[in-house]
VOTORMI-952218 format. One line per field, with one value per atom (N, C-alpha, C, O): residue number from 1; atom name; x, z, y. Coordinates in steps of 0.001 Angstrom, whole numbers, padded with zeros to 6 digits, always signed. Each point is the difference from the previous one (the first is absolute). Layout:
seq	c(NUM ...)
atom	c(CA ...)
x	c(X ...)
z	c(Z ...)
y	c(Y ...)
***
This chain:
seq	c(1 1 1 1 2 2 2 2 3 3 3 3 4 4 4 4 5 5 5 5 6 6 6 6 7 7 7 7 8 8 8 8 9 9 9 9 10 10 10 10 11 11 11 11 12 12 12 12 13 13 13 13 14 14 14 14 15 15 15 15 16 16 16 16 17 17 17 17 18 18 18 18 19 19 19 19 20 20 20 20 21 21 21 21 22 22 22 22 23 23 23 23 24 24 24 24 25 25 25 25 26 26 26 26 27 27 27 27 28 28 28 28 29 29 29 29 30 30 30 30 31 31 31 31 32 32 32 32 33 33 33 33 34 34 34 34 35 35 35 35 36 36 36 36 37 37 37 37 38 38 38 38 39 39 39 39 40 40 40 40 41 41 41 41 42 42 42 42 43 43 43 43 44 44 44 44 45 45 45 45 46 46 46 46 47 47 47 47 48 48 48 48 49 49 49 49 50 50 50 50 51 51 51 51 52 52 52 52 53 53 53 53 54 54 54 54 55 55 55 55 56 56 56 56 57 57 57 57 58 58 58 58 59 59 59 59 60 60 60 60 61 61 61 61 62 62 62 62 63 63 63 63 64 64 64 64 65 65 65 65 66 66 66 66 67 67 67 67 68 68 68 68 69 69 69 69 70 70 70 70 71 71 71 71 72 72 72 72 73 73 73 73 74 74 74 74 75 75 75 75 76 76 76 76 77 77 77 77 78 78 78 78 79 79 79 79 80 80 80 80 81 81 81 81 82 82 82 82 83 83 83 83 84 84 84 84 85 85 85 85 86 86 86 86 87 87 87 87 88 88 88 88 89 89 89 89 90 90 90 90 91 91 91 91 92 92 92 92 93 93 93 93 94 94 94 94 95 95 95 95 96 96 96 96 97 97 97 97 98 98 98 98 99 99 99 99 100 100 100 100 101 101 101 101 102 102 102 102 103 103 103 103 104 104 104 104 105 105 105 105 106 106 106 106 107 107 107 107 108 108 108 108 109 109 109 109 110 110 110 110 111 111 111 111 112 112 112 112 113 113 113 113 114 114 114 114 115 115 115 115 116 116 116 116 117 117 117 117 118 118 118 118 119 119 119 119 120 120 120 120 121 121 121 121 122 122 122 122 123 123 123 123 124 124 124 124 125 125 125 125 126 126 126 126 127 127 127 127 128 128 128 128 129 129 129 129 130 130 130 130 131 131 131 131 132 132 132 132 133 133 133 133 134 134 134 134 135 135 135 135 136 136 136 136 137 137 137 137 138 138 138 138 139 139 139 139 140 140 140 140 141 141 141 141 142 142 142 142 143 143 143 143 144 144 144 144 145 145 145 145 146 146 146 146 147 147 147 147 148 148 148 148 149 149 149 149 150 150 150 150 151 151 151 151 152 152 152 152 153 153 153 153 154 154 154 154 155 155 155 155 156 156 156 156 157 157 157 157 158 158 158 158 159 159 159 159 160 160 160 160 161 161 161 161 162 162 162 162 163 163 163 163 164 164 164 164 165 165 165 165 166 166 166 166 167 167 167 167 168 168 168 168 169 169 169 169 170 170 170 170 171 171 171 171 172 172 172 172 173 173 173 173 174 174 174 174 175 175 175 175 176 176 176 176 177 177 177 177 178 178 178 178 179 179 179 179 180 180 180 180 181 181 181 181 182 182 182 182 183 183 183 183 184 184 184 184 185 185 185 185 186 186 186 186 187 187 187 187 188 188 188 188 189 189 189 189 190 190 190 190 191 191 191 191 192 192 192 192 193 193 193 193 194 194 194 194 195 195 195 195 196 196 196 196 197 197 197 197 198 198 198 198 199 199 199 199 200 200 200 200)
atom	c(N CA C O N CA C O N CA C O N CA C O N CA C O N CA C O N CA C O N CA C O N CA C O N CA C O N CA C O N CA C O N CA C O N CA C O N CA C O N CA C O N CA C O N CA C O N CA C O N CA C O N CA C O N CA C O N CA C O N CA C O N CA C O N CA C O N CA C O N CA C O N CA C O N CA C O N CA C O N CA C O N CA C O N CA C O N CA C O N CA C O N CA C O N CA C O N CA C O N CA C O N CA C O N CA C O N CA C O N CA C O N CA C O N CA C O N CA C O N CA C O N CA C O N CA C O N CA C O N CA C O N CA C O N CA C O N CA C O N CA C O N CA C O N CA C O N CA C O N CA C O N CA C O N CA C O N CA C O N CA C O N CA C O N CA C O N CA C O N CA C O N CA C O N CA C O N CA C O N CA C O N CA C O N CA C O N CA C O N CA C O N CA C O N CA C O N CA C O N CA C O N CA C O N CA C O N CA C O N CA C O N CA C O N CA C O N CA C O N CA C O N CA C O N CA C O N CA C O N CA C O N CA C O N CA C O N CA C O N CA C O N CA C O N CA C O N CA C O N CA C O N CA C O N CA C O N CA C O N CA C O N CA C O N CA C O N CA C O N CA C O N CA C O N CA C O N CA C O N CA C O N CA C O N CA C O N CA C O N CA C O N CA C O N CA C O N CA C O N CA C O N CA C O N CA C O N CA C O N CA C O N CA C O N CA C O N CA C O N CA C O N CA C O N CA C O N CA C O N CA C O N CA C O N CA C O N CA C O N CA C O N CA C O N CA C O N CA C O N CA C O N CA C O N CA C O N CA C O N CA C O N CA C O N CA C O N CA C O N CA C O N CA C O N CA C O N CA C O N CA C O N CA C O N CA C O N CA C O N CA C O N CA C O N CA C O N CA C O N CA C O N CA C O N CA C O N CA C O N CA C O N CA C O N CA C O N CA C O N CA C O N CA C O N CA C O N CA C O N CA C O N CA C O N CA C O N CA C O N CA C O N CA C O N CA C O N CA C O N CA C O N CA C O N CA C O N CA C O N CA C O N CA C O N CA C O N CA C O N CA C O N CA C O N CA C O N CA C O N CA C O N CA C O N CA C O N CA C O N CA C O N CA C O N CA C O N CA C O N CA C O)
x	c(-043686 +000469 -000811 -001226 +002034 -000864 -000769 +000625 -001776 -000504 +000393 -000435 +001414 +000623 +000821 +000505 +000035 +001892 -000886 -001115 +002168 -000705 +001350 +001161 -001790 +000092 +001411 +000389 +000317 +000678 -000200 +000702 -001752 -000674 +000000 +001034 -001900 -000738 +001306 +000192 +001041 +001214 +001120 +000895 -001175 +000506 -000599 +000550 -001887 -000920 -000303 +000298 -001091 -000372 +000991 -000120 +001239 +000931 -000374 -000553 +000881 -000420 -001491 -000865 +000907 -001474 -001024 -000981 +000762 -001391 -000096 -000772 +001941 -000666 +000096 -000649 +001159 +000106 -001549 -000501 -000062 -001174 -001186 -000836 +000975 -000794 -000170 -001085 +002453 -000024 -000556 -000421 +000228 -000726 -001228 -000705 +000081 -001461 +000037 -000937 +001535 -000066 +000139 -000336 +000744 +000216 -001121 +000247 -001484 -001226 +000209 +000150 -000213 +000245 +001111 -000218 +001550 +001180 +000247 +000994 -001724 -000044 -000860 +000558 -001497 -001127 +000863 +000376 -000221 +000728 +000932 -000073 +001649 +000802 +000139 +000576 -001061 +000358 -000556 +000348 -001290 -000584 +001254 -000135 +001270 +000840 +001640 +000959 -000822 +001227 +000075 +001014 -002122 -000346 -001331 -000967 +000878 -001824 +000016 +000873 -001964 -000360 -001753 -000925 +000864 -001313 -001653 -000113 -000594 -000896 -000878 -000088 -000591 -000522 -001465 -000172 -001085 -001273 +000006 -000275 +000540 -001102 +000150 -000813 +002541 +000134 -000941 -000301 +000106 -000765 -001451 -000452 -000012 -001535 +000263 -000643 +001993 -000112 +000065 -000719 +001556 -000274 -001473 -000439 -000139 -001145 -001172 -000953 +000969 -001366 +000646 -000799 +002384 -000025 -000141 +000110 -000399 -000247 -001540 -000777 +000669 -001822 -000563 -000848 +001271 -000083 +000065 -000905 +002341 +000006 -000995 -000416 +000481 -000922 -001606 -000923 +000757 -001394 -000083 -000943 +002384 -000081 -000068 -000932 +001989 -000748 -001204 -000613 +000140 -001638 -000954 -000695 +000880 -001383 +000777 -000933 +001872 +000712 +000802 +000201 +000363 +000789 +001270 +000268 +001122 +001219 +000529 +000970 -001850 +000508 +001257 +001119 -002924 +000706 +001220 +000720 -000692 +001525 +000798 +000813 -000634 +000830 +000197 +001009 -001987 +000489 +001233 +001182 -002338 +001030 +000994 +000550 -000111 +001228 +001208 +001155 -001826 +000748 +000249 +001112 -002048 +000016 +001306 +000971 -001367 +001220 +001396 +001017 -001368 +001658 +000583 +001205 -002002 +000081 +000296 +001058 -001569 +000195 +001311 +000546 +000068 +001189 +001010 +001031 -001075 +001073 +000630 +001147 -001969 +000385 -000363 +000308 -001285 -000860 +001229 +000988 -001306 +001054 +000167 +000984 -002036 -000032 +001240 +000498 -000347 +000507 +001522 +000653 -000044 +001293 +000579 +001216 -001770 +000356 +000753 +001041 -001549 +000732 +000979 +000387 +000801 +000917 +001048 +001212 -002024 +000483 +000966 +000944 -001188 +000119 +001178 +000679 -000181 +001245 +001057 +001051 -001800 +001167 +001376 +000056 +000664 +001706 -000116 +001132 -001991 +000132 +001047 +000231 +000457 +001210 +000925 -000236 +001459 +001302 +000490 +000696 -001183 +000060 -000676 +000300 -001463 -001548 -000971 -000026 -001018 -000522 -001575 -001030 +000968 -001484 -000426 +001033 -001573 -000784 -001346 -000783 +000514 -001216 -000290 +000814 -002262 -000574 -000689 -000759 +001101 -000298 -000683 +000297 -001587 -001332 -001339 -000453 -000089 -001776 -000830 -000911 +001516 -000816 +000490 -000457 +001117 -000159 -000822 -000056 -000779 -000928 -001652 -001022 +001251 -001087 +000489 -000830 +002081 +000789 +000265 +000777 -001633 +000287 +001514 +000332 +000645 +001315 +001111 +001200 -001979 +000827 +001637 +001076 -001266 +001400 +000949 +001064 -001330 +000970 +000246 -000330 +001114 +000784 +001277 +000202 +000594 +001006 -000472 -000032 -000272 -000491 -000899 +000001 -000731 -000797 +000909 -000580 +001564 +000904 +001090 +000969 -001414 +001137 -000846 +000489 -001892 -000674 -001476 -001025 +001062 -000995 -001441 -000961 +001172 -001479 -000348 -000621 +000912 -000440 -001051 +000016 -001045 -001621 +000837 +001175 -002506 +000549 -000014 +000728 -002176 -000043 +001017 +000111 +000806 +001258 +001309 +000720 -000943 +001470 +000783 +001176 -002289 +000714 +000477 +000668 -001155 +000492 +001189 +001082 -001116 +001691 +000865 +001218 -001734 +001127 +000508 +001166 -001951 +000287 +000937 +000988 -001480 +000528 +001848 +000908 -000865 +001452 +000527 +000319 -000123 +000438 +001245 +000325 +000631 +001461 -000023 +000860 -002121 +000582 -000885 +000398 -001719 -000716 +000332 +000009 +000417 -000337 +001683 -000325 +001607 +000893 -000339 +000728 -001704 +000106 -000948 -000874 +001290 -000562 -002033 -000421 -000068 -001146 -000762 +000558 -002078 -001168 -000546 -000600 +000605 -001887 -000542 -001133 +001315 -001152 +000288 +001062 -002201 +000128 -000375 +000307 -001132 +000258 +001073 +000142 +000769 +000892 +001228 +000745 -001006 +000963 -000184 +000839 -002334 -000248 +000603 +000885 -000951 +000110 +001878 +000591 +000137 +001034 +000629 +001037 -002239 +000557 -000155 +000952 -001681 -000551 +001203 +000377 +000306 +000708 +001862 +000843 -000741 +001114 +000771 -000454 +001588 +000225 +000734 +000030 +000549 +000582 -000936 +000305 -001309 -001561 -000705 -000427 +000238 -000708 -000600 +000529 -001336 -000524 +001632 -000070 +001131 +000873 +000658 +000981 -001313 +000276 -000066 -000087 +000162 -000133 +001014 +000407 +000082 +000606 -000530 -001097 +001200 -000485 +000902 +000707 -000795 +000411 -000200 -001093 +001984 +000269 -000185 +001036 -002066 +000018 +001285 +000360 +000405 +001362 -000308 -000773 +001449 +000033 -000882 +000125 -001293 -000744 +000067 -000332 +000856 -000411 -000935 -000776 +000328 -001329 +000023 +000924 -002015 -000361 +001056 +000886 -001221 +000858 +001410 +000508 +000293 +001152 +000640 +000903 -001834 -000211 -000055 +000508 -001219 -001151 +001442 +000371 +000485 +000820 +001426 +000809 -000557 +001005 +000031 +000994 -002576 -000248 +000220 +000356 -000620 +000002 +001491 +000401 +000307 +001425 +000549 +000720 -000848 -000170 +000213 +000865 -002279 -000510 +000898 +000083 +000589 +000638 +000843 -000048 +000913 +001588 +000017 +001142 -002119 -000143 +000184 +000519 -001366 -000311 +001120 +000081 +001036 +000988 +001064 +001000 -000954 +001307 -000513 +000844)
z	c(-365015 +001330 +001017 -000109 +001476 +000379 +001392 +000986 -001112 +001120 +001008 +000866 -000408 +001742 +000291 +001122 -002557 +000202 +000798 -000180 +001076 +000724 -000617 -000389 +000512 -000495 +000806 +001020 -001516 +000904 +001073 +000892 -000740 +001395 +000740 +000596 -000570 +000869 +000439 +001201 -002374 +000944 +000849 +000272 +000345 +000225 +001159 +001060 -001268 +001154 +001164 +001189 -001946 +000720 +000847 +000015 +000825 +000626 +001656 +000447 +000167 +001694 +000077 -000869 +001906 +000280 -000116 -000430 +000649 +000164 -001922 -000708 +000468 -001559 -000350 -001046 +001214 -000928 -000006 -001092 +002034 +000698 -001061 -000557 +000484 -000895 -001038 -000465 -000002 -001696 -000047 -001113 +002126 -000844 +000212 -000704 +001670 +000189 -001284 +000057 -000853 -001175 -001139 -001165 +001503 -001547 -000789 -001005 +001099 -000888 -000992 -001220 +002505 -001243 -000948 -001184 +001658 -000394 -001076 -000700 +000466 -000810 -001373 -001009 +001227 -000446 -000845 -001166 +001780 -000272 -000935 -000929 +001648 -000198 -002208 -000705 +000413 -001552 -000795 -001167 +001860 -000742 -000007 -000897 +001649 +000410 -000613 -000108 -000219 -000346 -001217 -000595 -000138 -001641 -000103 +000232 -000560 -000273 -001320 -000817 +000876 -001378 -000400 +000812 -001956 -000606 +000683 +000225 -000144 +000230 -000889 -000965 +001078 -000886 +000029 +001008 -001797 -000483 +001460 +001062 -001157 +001148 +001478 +000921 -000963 +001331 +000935 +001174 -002616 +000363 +000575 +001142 -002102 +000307 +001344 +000676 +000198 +000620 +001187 +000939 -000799 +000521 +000413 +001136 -002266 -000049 +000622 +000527 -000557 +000591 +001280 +000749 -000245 +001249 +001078 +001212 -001926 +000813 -000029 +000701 -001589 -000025 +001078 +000754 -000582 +000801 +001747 +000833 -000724 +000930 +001009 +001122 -002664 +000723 -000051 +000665 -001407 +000657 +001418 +000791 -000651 +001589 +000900 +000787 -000978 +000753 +000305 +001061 -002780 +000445 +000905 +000986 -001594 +000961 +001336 +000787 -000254 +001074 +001063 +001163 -002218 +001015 -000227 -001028 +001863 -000355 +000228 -000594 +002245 +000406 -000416 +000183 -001041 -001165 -000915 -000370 +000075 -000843 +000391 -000430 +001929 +001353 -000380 -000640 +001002 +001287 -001862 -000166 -000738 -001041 -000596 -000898 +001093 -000227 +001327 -000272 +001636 +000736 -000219 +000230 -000632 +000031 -001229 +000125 -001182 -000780 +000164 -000497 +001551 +000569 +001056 +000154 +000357 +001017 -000552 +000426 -001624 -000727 -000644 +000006 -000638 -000334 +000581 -000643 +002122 +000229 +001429 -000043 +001181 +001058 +000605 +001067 -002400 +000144 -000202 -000730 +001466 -000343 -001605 -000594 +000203 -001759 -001044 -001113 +002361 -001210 +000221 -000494 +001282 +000347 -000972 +000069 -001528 -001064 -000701 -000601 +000661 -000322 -000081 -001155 +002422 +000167 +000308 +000215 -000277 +000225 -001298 +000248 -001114 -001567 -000491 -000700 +000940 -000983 +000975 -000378 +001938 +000325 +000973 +000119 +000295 -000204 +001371 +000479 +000433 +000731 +000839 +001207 -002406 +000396 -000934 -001168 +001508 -001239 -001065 +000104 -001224 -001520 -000190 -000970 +001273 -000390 -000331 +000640 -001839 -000410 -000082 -000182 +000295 -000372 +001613 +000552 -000299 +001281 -000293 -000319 +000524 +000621 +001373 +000903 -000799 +000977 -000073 -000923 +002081 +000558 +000987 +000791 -000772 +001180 -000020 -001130 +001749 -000064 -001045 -000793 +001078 -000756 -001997 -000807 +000609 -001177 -000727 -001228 +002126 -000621 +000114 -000673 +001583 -000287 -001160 -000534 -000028 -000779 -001399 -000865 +000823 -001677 -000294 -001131 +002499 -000088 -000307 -000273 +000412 -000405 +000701 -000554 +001783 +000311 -000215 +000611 -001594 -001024 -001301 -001186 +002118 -001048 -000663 -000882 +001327 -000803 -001211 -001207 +001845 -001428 -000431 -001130 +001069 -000843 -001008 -001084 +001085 -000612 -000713 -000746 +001162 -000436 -001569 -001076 +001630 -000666 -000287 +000404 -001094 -000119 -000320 +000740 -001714 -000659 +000624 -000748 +002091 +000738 +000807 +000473 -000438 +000773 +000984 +000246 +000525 +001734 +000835 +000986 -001623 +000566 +000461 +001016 -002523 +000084 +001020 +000518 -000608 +000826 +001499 +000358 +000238 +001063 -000299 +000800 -002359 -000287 -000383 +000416 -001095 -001031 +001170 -000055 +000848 +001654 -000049 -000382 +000782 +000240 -000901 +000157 -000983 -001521 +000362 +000024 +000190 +000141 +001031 +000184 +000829 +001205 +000405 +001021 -002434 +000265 -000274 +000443 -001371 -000405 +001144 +000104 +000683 +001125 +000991 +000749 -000366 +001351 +000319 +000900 -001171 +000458 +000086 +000700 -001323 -000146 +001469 +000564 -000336 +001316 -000750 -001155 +002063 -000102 +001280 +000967 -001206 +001467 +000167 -000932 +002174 +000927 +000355 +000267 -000014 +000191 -000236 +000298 -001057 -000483 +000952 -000288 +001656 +000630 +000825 +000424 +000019 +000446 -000784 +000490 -001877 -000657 -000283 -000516 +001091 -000585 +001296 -000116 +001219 +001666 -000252 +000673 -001426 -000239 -001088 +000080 -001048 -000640 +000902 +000061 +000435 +000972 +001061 +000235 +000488 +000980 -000563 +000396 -001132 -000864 -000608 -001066 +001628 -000456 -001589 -000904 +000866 -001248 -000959 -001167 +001429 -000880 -000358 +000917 -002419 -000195 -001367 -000683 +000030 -001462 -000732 -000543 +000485 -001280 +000586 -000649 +001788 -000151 -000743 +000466 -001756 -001265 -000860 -000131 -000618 -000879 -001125 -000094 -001138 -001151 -001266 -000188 -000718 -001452 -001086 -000403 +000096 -000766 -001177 -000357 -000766 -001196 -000585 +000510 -001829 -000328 -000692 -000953 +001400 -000701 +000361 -000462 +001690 +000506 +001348 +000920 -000884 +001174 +000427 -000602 +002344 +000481 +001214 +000417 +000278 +001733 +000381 +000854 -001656 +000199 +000252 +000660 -001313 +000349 +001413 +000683 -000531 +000855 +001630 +001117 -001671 +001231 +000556 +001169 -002368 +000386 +000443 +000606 -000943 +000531 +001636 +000707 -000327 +000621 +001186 +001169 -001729 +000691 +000372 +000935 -002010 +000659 +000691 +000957 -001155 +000771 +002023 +000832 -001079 +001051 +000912 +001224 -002382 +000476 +000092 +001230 -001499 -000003 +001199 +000297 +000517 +001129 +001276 +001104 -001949 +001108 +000935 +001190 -002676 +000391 -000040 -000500 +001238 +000260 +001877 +000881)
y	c(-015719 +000364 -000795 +000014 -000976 -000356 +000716 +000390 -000334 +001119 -000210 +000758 -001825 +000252 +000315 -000010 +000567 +000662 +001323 +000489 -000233 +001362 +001524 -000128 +001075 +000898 +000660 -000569 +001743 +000501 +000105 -000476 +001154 +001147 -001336 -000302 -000390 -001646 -000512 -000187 -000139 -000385 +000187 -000800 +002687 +001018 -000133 -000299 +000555 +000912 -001027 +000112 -001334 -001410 -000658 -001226 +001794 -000809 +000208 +001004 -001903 -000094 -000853 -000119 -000284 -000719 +000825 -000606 +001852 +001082 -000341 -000648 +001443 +000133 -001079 +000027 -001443 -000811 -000673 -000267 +000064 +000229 +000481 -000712 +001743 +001346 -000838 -000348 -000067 -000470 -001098 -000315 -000560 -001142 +000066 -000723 +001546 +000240 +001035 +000796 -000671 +001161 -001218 +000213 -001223 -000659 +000152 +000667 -001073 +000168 +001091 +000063 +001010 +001585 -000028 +000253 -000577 -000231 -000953 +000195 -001171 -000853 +000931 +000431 -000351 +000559 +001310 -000114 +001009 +001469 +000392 +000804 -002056 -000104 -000051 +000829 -001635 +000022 +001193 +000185 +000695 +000839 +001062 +000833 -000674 +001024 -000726 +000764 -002134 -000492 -000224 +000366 -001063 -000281 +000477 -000725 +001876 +000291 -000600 -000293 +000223 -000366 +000755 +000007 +000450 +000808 -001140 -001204 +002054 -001396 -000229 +000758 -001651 -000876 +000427 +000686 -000833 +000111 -000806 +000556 -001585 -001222 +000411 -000075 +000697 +000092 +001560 +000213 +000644 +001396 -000728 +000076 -000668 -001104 +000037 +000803 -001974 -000386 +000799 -000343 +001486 +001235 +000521 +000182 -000012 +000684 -000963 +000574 -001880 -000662 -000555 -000562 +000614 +000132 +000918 -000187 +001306 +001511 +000219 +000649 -001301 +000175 -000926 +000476 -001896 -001014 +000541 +000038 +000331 +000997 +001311 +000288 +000174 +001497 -000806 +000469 -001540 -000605 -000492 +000021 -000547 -001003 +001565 +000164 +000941 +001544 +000093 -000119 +000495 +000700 -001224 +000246 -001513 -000824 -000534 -000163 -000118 -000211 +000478 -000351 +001636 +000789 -000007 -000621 +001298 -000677 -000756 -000470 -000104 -000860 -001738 -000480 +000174 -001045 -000004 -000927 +002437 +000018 -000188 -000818 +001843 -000280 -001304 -000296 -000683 -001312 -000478 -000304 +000498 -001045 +000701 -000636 +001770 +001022 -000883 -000328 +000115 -000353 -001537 -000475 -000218 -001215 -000390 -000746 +001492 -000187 +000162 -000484 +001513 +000393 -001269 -000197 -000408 -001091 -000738 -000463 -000214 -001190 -000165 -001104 +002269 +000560 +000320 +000203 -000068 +000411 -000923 -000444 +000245 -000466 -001358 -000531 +000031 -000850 -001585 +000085 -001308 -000873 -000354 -000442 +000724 -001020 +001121 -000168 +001529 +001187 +000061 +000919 -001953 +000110 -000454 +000179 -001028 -000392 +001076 -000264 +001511 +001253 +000193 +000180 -000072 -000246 -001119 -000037 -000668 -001476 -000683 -000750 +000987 -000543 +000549 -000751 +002129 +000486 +001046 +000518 -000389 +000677 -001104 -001224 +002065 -000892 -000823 +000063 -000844 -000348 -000661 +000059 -000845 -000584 +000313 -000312 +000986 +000212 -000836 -001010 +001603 -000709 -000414 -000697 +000512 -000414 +000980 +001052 -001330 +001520 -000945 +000649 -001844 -000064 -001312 -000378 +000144 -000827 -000103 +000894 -002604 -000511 -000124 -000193 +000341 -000436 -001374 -000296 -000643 -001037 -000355 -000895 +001809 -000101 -000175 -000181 +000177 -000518 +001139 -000238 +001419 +000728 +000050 +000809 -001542 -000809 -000316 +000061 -000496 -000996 +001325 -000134 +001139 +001250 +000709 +000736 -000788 +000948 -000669 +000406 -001581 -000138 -000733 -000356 +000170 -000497 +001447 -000025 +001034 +001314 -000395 +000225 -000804 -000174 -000657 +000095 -000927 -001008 +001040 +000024 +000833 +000907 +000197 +000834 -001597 -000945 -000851 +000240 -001163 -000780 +000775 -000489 +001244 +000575 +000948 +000065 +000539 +000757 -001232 +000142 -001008 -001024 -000904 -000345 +000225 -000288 +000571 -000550 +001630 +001073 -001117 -000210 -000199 -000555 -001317 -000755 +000258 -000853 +000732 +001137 -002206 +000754 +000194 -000272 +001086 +000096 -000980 -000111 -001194 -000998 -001067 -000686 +000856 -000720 -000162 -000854 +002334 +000591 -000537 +000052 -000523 -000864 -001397 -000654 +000094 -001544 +000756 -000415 +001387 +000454 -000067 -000167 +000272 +000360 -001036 -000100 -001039 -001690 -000599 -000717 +001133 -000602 +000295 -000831 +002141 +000644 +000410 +001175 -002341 +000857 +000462 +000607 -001167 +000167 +001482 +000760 -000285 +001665 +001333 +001160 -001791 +000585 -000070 +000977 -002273 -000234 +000969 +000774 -000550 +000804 +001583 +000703 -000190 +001486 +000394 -000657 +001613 +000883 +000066 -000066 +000168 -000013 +000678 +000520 -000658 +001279 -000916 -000536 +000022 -000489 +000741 -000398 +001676 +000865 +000967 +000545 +000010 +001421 +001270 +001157 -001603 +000977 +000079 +001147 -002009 -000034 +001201 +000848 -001295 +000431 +001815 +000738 -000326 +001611 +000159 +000847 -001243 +000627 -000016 +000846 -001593 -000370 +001502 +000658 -000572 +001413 +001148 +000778 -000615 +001228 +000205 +001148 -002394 +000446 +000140 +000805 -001603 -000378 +001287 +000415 +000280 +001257 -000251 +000835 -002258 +000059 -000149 +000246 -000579 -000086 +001283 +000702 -000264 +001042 +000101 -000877 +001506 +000087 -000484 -001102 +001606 -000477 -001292 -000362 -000458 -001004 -001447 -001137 +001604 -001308 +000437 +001155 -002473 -000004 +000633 -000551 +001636 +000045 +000152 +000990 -002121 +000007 +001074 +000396 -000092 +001082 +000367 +000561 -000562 -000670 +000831 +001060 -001758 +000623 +001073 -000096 +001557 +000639 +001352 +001135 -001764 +001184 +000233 -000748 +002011 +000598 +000228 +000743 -001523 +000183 +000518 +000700 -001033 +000044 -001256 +000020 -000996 -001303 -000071 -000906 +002098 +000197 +000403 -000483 +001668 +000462 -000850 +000090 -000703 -001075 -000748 +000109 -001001 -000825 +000589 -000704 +002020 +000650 +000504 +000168 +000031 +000406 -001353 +000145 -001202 -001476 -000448 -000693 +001339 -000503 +001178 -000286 +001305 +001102 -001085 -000273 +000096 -000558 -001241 -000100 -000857 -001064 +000778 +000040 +000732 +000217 +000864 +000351 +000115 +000482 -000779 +000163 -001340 -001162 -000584 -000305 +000287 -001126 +000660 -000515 +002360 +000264 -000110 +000168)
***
């Protein structure tokens, strides 16, 4: 399951600028949360470890510092995650920006802070190419990039979800694997739901 399909509730509740708002200053948690409630899965020896010496880590930064510190990096994480420019990658990548399109790159400076995260086309096109690569794969092929809709900026594009009423959590395409009923069904019914509204 991938952790950014959002849940019933998130693509219900999250609609209008206030809440849409909410949700992406919530992505961190939401990301984070989200799979423990859609595919749990039992946990693991390492991950209890990992539990356990990050709470210990924790209640040390308490006793000799205070809460302050947890504060700032409880918030800092939420910042980094959610409203921050590098985190617009989030939504940038799989929801329906333009009709009949389900996946988009980004084509901007912060590229090159991001590892190329925004050469996300060819990266789905060609999984096991480094990241380094990914802007020659562009060059290489511009008859199959250079036509598809694409982002220069990703904050442009969150201020774009936030105000955008046809924009909301089930705005993406999702594939169905054959034979199972999911959220996914759901998600995309709910999407044409959405168009067939549009265009009476």
């Amino acid at each position: 399951m991938d952790p950014d399909l959002p849940t019933q509730f998130e693509g219900r509740f999250f609609v209008g600028p206030i809440r849409k708002l909410i949700w992406l200053i919530l992505q961190p948690l939401t990301y984070t949360i989200r799979p423990l409630f859609q595919q749990p899965i039992p946990l693991t020896r390492a991950e209890l470890i990992q539990w356990a010496v990050q709470f210990s880590v924790d209640a040390l930064v308490v006793y000799f510092w205070g809460w302050t510190p947890l504060v700032y990096l409880f918030l800092a994480t939420l910042l980094g995650g959610s409203l921050h420019p590098m985190s617009g990658h989030y939504i940038a990548e799989h929801y329906e920006w333009a009709k009949g399109y389900e996946t988009y790159s980004y084509y901007g400076p912060l590229n090159w802070l991001g590892w190329n995260v925004g050469f996300h086309n060819e990266h789905h096109d060609f999984p096991r190419v480094p990241f380094t690569k990914l802007p020659a794969l562009k060059k290489l092929a511009p008859e199959y990039y250079d036509n598809l809709p694409f982002h220069s900026s990703w904050v442009a594009l969150m201020v774009r979800f936030i105000v955008d009423p046809e924009l909301n959590p089930f705005a993406r395409r999702v594939r169905i694997p054959k034979g199972k009923e999911s959220i996914a069904a759901e998600m995309t019914a709910a999407a044409r739901n959405r168009d067939d509204e549009g265009e009476e």
